[in-house]
N, C-alpha and C positions, 0 to 999 in steps of 0.2 A: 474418537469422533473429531470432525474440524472443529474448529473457534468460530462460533458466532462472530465476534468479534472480527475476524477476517475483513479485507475492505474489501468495495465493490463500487467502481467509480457511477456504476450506474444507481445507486441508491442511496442517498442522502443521509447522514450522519446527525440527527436532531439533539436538540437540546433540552429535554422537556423538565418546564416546571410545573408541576398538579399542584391544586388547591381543592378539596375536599369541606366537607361539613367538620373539621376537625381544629383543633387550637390554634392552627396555621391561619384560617378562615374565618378572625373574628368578626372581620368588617360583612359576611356572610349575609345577608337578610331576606334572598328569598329560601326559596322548598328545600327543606332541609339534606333531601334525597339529591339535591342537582349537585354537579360537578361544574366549577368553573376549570377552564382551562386554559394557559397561559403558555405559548409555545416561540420559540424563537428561531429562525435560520438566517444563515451571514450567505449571502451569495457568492459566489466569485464566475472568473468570466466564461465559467463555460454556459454562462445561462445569456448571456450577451445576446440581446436582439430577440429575444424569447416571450411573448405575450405574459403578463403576472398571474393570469389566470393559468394559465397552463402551465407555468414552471408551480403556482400553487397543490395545482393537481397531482404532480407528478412527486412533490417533498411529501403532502400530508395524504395519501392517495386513497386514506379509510374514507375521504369525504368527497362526496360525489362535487364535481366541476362548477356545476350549479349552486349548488350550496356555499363554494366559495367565493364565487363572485357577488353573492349576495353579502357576504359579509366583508367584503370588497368594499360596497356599495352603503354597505351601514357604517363603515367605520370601525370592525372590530378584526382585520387584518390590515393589519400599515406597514408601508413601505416605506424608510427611515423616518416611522413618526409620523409620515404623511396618509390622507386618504390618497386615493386613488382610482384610477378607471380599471375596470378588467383588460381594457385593451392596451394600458401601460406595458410598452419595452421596457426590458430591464436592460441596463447599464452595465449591470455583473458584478456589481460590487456593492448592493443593498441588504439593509438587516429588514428582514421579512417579522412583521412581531403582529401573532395572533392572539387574541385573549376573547375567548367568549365562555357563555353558560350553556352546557350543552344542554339540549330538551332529551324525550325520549324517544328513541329513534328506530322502535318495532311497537307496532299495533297490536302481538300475540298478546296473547294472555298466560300470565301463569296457573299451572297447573302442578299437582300436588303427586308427581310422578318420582319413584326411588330412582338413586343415581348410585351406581357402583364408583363410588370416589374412592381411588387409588392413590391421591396426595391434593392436599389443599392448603395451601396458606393466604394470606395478602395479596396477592397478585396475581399466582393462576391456578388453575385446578384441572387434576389428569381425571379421567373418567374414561372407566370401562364400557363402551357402549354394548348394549345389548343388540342381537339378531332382530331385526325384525321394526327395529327404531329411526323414525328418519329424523333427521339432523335440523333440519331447518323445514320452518313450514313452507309451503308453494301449493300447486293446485293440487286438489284432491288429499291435501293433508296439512291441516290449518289447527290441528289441535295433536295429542302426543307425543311431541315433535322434543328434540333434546332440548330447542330454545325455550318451550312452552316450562322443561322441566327447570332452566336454568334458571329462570324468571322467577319462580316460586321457591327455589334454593338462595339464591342472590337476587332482591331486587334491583339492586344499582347497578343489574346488567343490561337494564333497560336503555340504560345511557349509552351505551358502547352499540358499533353497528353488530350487525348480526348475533347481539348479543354474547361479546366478546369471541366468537367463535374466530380462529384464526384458518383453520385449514375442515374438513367432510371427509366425513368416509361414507359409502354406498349404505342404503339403508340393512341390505339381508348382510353387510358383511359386521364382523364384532370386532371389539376390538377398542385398541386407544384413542383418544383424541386430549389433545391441550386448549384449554380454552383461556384466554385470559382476562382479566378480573378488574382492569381498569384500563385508562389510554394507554399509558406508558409500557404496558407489557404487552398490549394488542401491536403497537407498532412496532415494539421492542422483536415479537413472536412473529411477524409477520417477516420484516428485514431477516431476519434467520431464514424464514421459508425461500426469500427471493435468492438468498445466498446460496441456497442448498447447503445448508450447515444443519438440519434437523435432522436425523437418524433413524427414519421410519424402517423396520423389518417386519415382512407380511408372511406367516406360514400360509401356503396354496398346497393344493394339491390339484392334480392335472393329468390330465390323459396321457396315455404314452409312455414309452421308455426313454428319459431323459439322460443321459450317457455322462455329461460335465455341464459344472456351469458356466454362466457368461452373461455377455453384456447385451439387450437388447438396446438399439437405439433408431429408433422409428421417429417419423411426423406423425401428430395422433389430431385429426379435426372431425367434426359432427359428418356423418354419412350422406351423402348427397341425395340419397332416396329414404331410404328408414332412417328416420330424426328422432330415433329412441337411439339408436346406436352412434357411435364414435367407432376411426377406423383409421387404419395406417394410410395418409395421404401425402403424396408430395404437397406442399406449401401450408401443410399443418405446422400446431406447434410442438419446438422441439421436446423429446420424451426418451428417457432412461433409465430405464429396468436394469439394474444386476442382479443376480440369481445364482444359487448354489445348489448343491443336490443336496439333500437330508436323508432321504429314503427313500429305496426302490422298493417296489412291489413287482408283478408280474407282466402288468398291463396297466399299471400307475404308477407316477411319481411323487414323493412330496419334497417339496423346494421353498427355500427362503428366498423372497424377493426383497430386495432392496431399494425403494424409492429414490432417483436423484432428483427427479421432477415429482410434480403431481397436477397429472391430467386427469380430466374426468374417466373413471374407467379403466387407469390406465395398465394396470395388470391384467386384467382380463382382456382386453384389448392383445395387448405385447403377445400372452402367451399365445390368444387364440391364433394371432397372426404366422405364428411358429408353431403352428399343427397340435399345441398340445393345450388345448382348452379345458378349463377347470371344470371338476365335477360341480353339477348341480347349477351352474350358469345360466337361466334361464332365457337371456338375451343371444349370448355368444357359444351357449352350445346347449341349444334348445331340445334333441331330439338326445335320452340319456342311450350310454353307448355299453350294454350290458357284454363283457367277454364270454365266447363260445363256453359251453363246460360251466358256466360259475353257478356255484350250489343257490340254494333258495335263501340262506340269509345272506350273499353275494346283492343276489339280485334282489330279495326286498331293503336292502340298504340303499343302495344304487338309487334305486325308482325312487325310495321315501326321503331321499337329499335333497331339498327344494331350493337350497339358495347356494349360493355361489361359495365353494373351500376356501374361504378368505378369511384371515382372522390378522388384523394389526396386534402383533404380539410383542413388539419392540419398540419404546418412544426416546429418542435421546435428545436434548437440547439445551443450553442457556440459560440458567436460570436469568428472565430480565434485571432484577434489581441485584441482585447476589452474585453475579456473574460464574457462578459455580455448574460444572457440567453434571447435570444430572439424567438418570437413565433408568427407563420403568420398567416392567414387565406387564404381561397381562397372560394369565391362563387361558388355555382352551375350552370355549364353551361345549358342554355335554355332547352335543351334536358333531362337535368335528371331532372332541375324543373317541366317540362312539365309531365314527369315520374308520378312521386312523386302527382303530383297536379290531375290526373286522378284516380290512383290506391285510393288515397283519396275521389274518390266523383263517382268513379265505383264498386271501391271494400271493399269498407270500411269495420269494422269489426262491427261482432254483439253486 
């Protein structure tokens, strides 16, 4: 896998010193639970002529624009030492030095929900998501949610946005995800994602006979009529699928995909866009598509697939403070083995 580490002139190289409730933090004396955080950036001139609010946005981007300009306006971001207006130009060559106590920055509530933790230390933690689990609360799902679980597993994940979550996977799909465990590895996990240095591999399965693999690379933006859907559009953003064959069947395929990006959707998107939409997709291939001849446990497997062949089976990345490459696994939930173990002894290939 590449190196985190890799540069990218478009993403900022930070400095960060954390301060915790810990020996570090004598002078400490509010909520035991808060994190103060103390962060430093050296300009140079490519930010020249640049509003401060907006080159802020852009260096520390986990916090929303607003939030920084308030602390612009308090005193707890300074431009060499100095307060300042949001509307200060930079010059290009200012030491940017943040220090505040962060409050808690999600409303959920914790909830006392199992997590299939597949590695956990100080900094981040891999988790096996279950089928069926949405990731983060929004409407119509304010409770069960992985943050609600994270919140009750760690509560000084309260402090971090989205409760350290760095990157989502779709709720019916299973599979990895990295969360991370304080600021330093949330920006640290984040800068990887923008690098495309993270190593995600998705086992799919998919309609059709897929012959070799290769590379999709589509624009992928929200659908201009159906706003549940995402969809291949000129002036979308940009999206890239690699893809491998693993296993034929007769009238199926099973393929590793590879994430370069991560768009919403965007394997099910890619393939649907290439004729070969995944079983059980309830958005992108609604109507299930039973082959001519297929015996009755063919067909009640087919029909009783209700969420999309998707499983994040591969996580690779960065340790942030260790810089050590590390790289996970995650098994097939019962449902897609079950999949896989029929389509093999119903539909096998000639």
């Amino acid at each position: 896998m590449s190196q985190a580490q890799s540069s990218n002139s478009n993403i900022p190289e930070t400095d960060f010193n954390l301060l915790d409730d810990s020996e570090d933090a004598d002078n400490h004396t509010s909520d035991p639970t808060a994190t103060r955080l103390s962060l430093q950036f050296q300009l140079d001139e490519s930010y020249l002529g640049q509003r401060i609010d907006q080159v802020a946005a852009l260096i520390w981007s986990d916090f929303s624009r607003e939030k920084l300009k308030q602390w612009l306006k308090d005193g707890h971001l300074l431009v060499n030492g100095n307060t300042v207006k949001p509307k200060y130009k930079c010059e290009g060559n200012e030491l940017l030095s943040l220090n505040v106590e962060l409050e808690a920055q999600t409303n959920s509530q914790p909830e006392n929900i199992p997590l299939d933790i597949v590695y956990e230390d100080d900094d981040i933690l891999v988790i096996n998501k279950p089928v069926g689990m949405v990731v983060h609360p929004g409407a119509g799902n304010i409770t069960g949610t992985l943050v609600n679980a994270l919140l009750f597993h760690y509560p000084k994940s309260a402090e971090l946005s989205r409760a350290g979550l760095v990157h989502r996977i779709d709720k019916d799909t299973s599979g990895l995800l990295v969360v991370a465990k304080n600021l330093e590895a949330q920006f640290d996990l984040s800068k990887q994602l923008a690098n495309k240095s993270v190593y995600r591999i998705y086992d799919v399965v998919v309609y059709g006979n897929m012959i070799a693999g290769g590379t999709i690379d589509e624009p992928i933006k929200r659908h201009p009529v159906d706003r549940v859907k995402m969809t291949v559009l000129p002036g979308g953003k940009d999206a890239v699928t690699h893809y491998n064959v693993k296993e034929r069947f007769q009238h199926f395929t099973r393929v590793q995909a590879r994430l370069e990006t991560g768009r919403t959707h965007q394997i099910r998107v890619h393939f649907s866009y290439i004729g070969h939409g995944l079983i059980g997709d309830p958005v992108y291939m609604p109507r299930v598509r039973v082959p001519a001849g297929a015996s009755e446990l063919l067909n009640e497997t087919l029909r009783g697939f209700k969420r999309q062949a998707l499983h994040a089976a591969k996580l690779g990345l960065v340790h942030p403070r260790t810089k050590q490459d590390m790289m996970f696994e995650a098994p097939w939930p019962e449902d897609f083995s079950q999949l896989v173990d029929v389509l093999r002894s119903e539909n096998a290939a000639y």
